[in-house]
N, C-alpha and C positions, 0 to 999 in steps of 0.2 A: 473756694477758701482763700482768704487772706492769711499774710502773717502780721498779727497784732502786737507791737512791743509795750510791756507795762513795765512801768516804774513805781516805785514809794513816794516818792517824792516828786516829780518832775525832770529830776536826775537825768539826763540819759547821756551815755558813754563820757561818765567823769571819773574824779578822782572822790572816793568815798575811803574818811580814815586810813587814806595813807594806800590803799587800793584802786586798780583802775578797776572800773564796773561798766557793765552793758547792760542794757536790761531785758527783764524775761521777753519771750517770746511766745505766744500763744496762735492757734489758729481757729479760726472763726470765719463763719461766715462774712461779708460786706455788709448785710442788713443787721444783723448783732453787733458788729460795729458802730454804725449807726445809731443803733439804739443806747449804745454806752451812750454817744457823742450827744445825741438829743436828749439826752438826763432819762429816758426809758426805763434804761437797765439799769440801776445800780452799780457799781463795781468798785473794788477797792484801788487806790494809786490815781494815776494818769497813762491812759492808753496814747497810742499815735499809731500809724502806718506808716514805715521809714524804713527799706531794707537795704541793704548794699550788698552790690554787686545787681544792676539792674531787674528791681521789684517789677519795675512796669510790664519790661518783655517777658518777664514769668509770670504774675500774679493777672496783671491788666490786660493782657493780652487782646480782650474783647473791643477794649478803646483803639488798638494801635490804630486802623487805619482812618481814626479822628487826628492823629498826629501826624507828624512830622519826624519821625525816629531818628533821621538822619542829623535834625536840629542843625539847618543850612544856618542861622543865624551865628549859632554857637562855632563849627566848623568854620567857619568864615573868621571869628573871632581868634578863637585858638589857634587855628592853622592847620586842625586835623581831626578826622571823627572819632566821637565818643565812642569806650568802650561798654557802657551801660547807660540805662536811664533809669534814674530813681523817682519815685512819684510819691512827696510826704503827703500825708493827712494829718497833719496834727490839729491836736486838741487842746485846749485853755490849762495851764498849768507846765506844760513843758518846759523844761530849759536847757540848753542845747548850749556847748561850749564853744566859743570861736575863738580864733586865732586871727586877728585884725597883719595888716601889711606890714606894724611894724613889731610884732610877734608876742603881742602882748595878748596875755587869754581874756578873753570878756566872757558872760553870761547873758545870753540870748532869753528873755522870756516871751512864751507866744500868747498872751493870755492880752 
């Protein structure tokens, strides 16, 4: 089982009317997932695969020794190893907020 997060809109962890929002979270299998993602299944909103606090070592478990956990590239970079690894799946519709260097919020769309 994964954990799938839906939104209404694309939305995900914004400011909706003056409210901060996350969006739901469902679980499902990998292959139900999939089948949202390849137009299969039906479903209402926009799904993704995006969890915090390291999705990958909970959920993906199966992949780690395809990986690099330790992420020498990133440690090397930072100065110090990561305490999680997140692994997103998104899907066409999403949009995601960022906060660019000089602290201004953009809108990220993945589609």
């Amino acid at each position: 089982m994964v954990t799938v997060a839906v939104t209404p809109d694309g939305y995900a962890d914004a400011v909706r009317e003056g409210v901060f929002v996350t969006p739901a979270e469902r679980q499902m299998t990998m292959s139900q997932f999939l089948d949202i993602i390849d137009h299969k299944t039906p479903t209402n909103g926009v799904v993704y695969i995006q969890k915090q606090n390291s999705n990958f070592t909970d959920e993906f478990r199966e992949l780690s020794d395809d990986v690099d956990l330790q992420m020498t590239w990133a440690t090397k970079a930072f100065g110090n190893h990561s305490d999680s690894f997140i692994m997103p799946l998104l899907a066409r519709g999403l949009v995601d907020i960022l906060k660019n260097k000089a602290g201004v919020i953009q809108a990220a769309n993945s589609s």
